[in-house]
N, C-alpha and C positions, 0 to 999 in steps of 0.2 A: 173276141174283139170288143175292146170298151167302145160302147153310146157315145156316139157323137156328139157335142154340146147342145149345136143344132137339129139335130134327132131325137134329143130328149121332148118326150110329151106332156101335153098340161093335163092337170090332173084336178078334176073337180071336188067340191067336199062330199059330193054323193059316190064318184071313183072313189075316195079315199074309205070313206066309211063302207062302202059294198069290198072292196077286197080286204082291209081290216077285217070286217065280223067276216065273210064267206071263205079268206082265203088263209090268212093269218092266223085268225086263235084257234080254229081247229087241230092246228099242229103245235098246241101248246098245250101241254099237257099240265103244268103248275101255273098260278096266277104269277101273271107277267106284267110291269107297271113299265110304260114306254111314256116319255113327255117328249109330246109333237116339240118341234121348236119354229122360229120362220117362216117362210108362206107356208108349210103345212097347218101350220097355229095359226093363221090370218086367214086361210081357205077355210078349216072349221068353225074360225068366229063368225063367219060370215063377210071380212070385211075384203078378202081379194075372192074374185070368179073360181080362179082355179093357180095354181101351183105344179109348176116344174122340179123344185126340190122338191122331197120327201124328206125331215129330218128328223129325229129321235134321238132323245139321249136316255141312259137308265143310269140307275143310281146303285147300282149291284154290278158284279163281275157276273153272275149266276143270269141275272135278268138280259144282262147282254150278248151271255153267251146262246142265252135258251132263245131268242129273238132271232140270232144271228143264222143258229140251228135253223127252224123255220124257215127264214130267207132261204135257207142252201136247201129245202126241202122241196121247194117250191120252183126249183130250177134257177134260183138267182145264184151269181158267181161275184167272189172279190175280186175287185178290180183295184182299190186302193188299199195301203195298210201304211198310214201316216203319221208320224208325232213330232206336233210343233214343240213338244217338250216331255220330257219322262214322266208326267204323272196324268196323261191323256193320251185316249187310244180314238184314234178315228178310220175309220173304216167305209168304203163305198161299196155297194154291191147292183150288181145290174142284171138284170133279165130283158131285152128285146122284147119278148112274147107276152112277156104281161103286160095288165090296165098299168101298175106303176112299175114304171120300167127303171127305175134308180133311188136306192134309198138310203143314205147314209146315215151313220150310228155311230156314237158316241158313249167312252166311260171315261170316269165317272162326271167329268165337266163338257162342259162346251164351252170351246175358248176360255177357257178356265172359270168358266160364272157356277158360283155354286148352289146347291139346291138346299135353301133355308125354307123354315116354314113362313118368314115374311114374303119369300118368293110365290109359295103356294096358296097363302090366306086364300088367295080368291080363285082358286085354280078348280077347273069342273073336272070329274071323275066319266068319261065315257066307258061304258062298261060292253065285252064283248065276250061271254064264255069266259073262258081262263084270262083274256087280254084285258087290262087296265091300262086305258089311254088316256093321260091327264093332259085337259088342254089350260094353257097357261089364262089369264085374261090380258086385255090390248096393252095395261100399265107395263107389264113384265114384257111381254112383246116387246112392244116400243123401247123399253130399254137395251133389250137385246141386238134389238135390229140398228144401236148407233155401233156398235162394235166393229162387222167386217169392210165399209166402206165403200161396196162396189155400188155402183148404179143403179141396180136394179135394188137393191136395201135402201137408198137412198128414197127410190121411189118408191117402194114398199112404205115406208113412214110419212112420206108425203100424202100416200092413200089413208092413211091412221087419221094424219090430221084433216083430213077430210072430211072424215066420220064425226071431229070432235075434237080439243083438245083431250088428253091425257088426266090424268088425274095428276098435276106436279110435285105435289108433296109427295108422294107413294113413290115417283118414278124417283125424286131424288133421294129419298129414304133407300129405298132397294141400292142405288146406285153407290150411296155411303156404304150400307151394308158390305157391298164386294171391297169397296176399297180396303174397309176397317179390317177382315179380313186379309188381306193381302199385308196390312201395314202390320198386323199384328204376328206374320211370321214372319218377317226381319230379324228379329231375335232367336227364332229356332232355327233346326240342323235341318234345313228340305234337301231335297233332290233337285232342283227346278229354285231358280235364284225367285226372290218373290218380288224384287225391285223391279224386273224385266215386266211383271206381270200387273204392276200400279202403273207404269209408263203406257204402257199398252191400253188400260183400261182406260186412265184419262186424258190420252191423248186421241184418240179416239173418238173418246165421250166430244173432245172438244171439235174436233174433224167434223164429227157428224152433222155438229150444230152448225158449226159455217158453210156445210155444203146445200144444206137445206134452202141456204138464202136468208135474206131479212125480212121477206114478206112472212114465210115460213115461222121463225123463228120469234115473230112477233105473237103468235097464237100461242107460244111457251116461254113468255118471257123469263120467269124462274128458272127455266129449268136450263136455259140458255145463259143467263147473269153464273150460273153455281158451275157451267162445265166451263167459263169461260175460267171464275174463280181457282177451281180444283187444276186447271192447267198453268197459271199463275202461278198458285203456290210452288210450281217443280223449279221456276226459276231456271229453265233451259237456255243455250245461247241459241238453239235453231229455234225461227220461227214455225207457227202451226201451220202456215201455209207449206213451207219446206220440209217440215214432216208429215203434212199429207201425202205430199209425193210421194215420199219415200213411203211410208205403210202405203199405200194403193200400189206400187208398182213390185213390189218386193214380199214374196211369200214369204222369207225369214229376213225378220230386221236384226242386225246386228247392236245391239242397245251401248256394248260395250265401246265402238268404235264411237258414235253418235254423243255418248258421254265421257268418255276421258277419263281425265282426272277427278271429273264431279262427280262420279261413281259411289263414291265411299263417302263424303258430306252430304249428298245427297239420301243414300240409306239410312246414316245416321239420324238424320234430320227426319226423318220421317218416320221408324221406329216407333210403335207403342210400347212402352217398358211392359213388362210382363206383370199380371196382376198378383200383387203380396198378396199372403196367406193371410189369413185372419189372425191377430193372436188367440191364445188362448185362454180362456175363460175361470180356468183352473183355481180354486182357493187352493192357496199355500197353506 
């Protein structure tokens, strides 16, 4: 039987780090590299008390499996096995009995954010036995947490800004970074359309900033002027307040219905050409 949502327990950064090192890399026989993501990344920075999710993403098929392993050793069971697109695996697992009673994992992205080393520069290395658990810092966080939209992410950032603002230039650097990414496999053959996945990013980006408020919003004014810009540029006929609804209320957004005809001038229009080879240097 899956955890109730309301049954799920908080979990403090001392819980998380005692069953990590006590309970976790004991059963990990090769070094295993796990990045907290979400309040489990804002319980170890210190900046929320305790956390209900538990999240992790790895950057291996091998590290995810060897993680997963563990879990199912330690009496936790799948409860979910979900993909909001073919080139990510999300998984939930749950155990009752234990200190963290639910922990969900990810390969190779979360929500499709990928793992650069601009992502990492600042990223601390907690070390347990075999277990390597990279906590992200606030800048990465914060970017992460405009993504899913719920309430409680909403108020998760609100806590951020409490501490502080952000560093802006970093958070919109990273946030460029995903997008260029994304803009730049328009041109190639994927699996997973990459236009569905710039829509998603900057609409989003821009949700988040309006839900925060204007009081809010005034403590990043950058960083609020560029997601309002990056939403701008898509030139959509729904407004952002109309497609907040729709992302908040809707685990699969239909991007195809929502855009039409504008589907294909839009791709186009945003398309990085592919970088020309160098010529060559040859004496004839």
């Amino acid at each position: 039987m899956a955890v109730a949502p309301d049954r799920v327990r908080p979990k403090t950064a001392a819980d998380l780090l005692g069953w990590l090192e006590r309970d976790v890399s004991p059963h990990l026989a090769i070094e295993t590299r796990a990045i907290a993501h979400g309040g489990t990344a804002l319980a170890l920075l210190g900046i929320k008390d305790s956390t209900k999710d538990v999240d992790f993403a790895f950057q291996s098929r091998d590290a995810f499996d060897r993680f997963a392993d563990a879990l199912a050793s330690l009496g936790f069971r799948s409860r979910r096995d979900f993909r909001a697109n073919p080139n990510e695996v999300y998984q939930r697992f749950e155990n009752p009995s234990s200190i963290v009673d639910v922990v969900d994992v990810r390969f190779p992205t979360w929500n499709n954010w990928r793992v650069t080393p601009a992502l990492l520069k600042k990223a601390v290395i907690l070390p347990f036995a075999k277990l390597r658990v990279v906590r992200l810092d606030r800048d990465a966080i914060f970017l992460y947490k405009t993504y899913p939209l719920r309430e409680t992410d909403i108020d998760d950032l609100k806590t951020i800004l409490a501490e502080g603002a952000p560093d802006q230039s970093r958070v919109i650097d990273l946030f460029d970074e995903q997008d260029g990414i994304h803009r730049s496999e328009l041109s190639e053959d994927t699996t997973h359309e990459p236009l569905f996945n710039i829509l998603e990013l900057r609409v989003r980006f821009a949700a988040a900033l309006q839900l925060l408020g204007p009081v809010r919003r005034r403590e990043i004014p950058r960083i609020g002027r560029h997601a309002t810009r990056r939403f701008q540029d898509l030139r959509l006929r729904r407004s952002l307040g109309d497609l907040t609804r729709i992302l908040r209320t809707s685990e699969l957004v239909s991007w195809d219905d929502i855009m039409g005809r504008g589907f294909g001038p839009l791709r186009d229009r945003l398309a990085i050409p592919p970088r020309k080879r160098p010529a060559s240097n040859r004496h004839r």
